[in-house]
C-alpha positions in Angstrom: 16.2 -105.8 -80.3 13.1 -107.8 -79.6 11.8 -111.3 -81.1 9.1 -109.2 -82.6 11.0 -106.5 -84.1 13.8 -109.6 -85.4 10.9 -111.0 -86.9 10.0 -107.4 -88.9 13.4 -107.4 -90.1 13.2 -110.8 -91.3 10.0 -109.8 -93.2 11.7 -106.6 -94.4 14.3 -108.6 -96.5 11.7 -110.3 -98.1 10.5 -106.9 -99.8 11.2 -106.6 -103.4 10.3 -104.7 -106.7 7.2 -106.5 -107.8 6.3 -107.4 -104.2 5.9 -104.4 -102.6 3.1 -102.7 -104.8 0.8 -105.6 -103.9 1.4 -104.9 -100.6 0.7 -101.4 -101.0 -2.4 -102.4 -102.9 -3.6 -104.4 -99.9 -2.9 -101.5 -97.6 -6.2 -99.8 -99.1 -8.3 -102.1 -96.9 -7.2 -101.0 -94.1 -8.1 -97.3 -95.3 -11.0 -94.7 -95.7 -11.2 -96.0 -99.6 -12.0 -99.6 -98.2 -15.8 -98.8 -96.7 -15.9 -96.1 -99.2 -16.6 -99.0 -102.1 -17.4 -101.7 -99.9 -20.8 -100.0 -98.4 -22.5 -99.3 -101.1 -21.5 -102.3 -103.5 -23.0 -104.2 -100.8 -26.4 -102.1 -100.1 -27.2 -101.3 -103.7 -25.7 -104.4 -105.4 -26.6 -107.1 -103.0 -29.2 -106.5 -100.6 -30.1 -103.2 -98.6 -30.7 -105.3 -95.2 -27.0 -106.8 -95.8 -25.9 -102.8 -96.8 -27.0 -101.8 -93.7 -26.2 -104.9 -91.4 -22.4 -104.3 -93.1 -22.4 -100.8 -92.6 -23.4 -100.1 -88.8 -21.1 -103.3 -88.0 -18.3 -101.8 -89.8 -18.9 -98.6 -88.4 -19.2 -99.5 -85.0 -15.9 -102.0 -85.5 -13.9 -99.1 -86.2 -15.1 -97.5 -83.3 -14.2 -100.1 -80.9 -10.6 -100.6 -82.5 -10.5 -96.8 -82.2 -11.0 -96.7 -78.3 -9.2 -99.7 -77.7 -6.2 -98.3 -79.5 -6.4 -95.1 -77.5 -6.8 -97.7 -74.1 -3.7 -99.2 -75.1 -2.0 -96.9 -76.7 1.3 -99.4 -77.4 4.0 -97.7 -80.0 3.7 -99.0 -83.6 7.6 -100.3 -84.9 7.7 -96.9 -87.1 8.2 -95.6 -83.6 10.8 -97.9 -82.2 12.3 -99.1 -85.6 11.6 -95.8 -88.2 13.6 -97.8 -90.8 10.8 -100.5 -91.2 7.7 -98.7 -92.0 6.9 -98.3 -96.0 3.6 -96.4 -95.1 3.4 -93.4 -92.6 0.7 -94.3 -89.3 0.4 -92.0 -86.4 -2.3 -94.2 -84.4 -1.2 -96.4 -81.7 -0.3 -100.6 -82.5 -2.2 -102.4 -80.6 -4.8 -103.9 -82.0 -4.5 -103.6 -85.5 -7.1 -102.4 -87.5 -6.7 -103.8 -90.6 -6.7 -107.2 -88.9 -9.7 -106.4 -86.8 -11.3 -105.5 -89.9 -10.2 -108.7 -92.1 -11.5 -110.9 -89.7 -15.1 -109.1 -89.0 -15.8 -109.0 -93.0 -13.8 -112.4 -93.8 -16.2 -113.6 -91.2 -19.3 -111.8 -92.4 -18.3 -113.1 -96.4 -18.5 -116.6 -95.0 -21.5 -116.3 -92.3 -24.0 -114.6 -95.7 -22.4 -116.8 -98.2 -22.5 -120.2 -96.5 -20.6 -122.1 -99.2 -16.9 -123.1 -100.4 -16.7 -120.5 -102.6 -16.9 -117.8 -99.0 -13.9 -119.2 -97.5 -11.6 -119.9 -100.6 -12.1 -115.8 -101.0 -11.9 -115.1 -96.8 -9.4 -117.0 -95.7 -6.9 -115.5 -98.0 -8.2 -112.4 -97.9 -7.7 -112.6 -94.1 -4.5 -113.6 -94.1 -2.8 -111.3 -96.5 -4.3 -108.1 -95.1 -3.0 -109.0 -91.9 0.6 -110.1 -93.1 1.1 -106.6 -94.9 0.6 -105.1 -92.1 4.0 -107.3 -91.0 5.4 -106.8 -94.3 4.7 -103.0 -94.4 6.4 -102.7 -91.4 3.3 -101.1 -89.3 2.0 -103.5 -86.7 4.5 -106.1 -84.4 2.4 -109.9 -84.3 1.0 -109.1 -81.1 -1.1 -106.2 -82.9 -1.9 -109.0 -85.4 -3.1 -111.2 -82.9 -4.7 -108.7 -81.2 -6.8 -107.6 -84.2 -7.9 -111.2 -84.7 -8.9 -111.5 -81.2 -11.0 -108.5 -81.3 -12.7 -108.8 -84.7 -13.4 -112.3 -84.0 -15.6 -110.6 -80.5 -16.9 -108.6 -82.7 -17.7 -111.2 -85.3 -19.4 -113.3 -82.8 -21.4 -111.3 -81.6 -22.6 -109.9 -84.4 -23.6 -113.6 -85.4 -25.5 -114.4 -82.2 -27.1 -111.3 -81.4 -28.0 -109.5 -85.6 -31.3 -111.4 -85.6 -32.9 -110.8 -81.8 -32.2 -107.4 -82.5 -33.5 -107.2 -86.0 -36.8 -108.7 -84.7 -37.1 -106.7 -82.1 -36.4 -103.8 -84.2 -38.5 -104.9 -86.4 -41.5 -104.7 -83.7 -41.1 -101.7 -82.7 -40.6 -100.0 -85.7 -38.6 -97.4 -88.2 -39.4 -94.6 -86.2 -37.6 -96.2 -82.8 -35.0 -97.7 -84.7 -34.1 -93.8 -85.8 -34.8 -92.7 -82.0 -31.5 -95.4 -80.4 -29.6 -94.2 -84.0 -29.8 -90.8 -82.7 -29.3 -91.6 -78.9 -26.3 -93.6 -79.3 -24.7 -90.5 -81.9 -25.6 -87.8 -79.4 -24.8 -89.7 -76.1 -21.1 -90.6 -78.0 -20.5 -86.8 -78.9 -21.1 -86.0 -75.4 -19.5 -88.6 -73.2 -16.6 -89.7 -75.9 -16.2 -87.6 -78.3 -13.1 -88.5 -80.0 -12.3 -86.3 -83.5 -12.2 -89.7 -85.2 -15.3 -91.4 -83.4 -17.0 -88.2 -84.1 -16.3 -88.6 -88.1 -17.8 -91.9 -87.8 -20.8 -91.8 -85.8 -21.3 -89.2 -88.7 -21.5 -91.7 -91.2 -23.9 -94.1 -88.4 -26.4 -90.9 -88.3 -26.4 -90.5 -92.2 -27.2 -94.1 -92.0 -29.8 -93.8 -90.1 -31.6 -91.0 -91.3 -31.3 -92.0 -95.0 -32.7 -95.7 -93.9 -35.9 -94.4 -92.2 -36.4 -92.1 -94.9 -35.5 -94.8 -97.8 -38.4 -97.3 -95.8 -40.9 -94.7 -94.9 -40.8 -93.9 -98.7 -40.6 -97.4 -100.0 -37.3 -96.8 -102.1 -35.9 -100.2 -101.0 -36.4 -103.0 -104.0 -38.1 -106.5 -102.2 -38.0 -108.3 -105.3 -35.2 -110.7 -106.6 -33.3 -108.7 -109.5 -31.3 -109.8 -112.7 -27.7 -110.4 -111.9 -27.0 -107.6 -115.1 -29.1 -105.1 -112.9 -27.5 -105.7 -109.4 -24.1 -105.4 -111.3 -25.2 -102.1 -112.9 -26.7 -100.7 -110.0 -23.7 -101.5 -107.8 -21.3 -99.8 -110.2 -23.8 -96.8 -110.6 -23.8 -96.5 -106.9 -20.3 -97.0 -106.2 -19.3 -94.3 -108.7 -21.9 -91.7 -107.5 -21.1 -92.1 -103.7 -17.3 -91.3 -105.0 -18.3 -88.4 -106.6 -20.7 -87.1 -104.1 -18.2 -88.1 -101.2 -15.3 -85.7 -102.7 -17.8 -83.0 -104.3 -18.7 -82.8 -100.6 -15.3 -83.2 -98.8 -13.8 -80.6 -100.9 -16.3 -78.0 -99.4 -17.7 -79.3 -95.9 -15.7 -80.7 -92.6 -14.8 -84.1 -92.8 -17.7 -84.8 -90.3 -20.5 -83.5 -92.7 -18.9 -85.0 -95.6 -18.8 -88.1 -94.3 -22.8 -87.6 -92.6 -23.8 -86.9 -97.0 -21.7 -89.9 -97.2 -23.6 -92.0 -95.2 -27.3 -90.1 -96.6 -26.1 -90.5 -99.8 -25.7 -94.9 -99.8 -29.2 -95.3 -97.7 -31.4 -92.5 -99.3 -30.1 -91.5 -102.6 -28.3 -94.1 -104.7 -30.8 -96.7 -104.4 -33.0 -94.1 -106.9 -30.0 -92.2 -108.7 -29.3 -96.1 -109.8 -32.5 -97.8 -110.3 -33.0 -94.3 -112.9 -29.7 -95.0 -114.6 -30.2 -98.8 -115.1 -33.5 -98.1 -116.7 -31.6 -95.6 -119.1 -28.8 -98.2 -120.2 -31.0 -100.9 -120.6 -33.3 -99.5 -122.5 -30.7 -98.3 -125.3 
């Protein structure tokens, strides 16, 4: 047995009763439910530029781990160890996911937020996601480190390159910005297209789509709103994109599901909300 899988076991023994549902609880962020609340608390409820800065950066996270799984392709220790796992996960280990993830949105918490409070929720945040992946017995360290060493690529460059590529957007325009959106979907359907990748390049073209259409019709709000009405609007949208997500999933392919998904967060709830906050406020 290896030092990593010793390690597992060691981990394993610390599982109990009232331990193990928070770990199952933290397990959520490293699934479809985690961007499912995340995107469109953060477009509607914060800021739509920070909705979509967090959403194509997610988006196109996933899709690097995705590819550099399938490059790798290392067993996870539910292959090698069946015993360990408390969760079921059929992708390959290496790098983990959920640690990729923690550290890109960790990172991106602290990078918008720029005070004490960002860290004293990322750090912990970071660190827990990545240890149940250890304690739910579905990554060895090395995915771990992996995942940190990936997200924090990811992180960085996000950091360094986000503004030169806004203003450059910005320059050329909506229209252009839907042109590479569309590019990059078609030119990964046809040169990698991956039944996973596919499902999320989905969601980048609903994006897309919904975003020019949201700025060509001036849906987007550009004036600082009352903390009451971010909170509302966040809830409002985060409920609705739920509702439309499954309505949608229970009669469409994954793929278009996910693409009304995406439409949905850019084009619709930013108006489904802004209507239901004027209802409840003025009762």
């Amino acid at each position: 047995m290896s030092n990593s899988a010793d390690l597992l076991y060691q981990i394993a023994s610390l599982r109990t009763g009232w331990l193990d549902p928070i770990f199952y609880f933290l397990n959520y962020f490293d699934s479809g439910y985690f961007p499912l609340i995340m995107i469109p608390l953060v477009w509607i409820g914060i800021s739509y530029r920070w909705g979509l800065r967090f959403a194509f950066a997610f988006t196109l996270n996933a899709l690097i781990n995705l590819h550099l799984k399938l490059l790798f392709d290392t067993p996870r220790p539910s292959a090698d160890y069946p015993d360990l796992a408390m969760v079921s996960a059929s992708s390959p280990g290496f790098p983990s996911g959920g640690a990729q993830t923690a550290i890109l949105v960790g990172g991106l918490l602290i990078y918008g937020w720029k005070n004490r409070w960002a860290w004293a929720i990322a750090v912990p945040y970071i660190l827990l996601v990545s240890f149940s992946r250890l304690y739910l017995g579905v990554h060895y360290p090395i995915d771990i480190l992996g995942g940190w060493f990936f997200g924090l690529i990811v992180l960085l460059a996000f950091i360094f390159l986000i503004k030169p590529i806004e203003t450059f957007l910005h320059k050329q325009g909506p229209a252009f910005s839907l042109f590479l959106c569309i590019l990059f979907s078609v030119l990964y359907i046809l040169f990698l297209p991956h039944s996973k990748g596919v499902k999320m390049i989905a969601v980048v073209l609903g994006f897309g789509i919904g975003a020019y259409l949201s700025t060509y019709l001036g849906l987007y709000s550009t004036h600082q709103r009352p903390l009451s009405v971010r909170l509302l609007s966040a809830i409002f949208a985060l409920l609705s994109t739920i509702a439309v997500f499954y309505l949608a999933s229970e009669q469409l392919p994954s793929a278009v599901a996910l693409f009304i998904e995406g439409l949905w967060v850019s084009l619709g709830a930013t108006p489904f909300s802004k209507m239901l906050v004027r209802f409840t406020l003025s009762k």
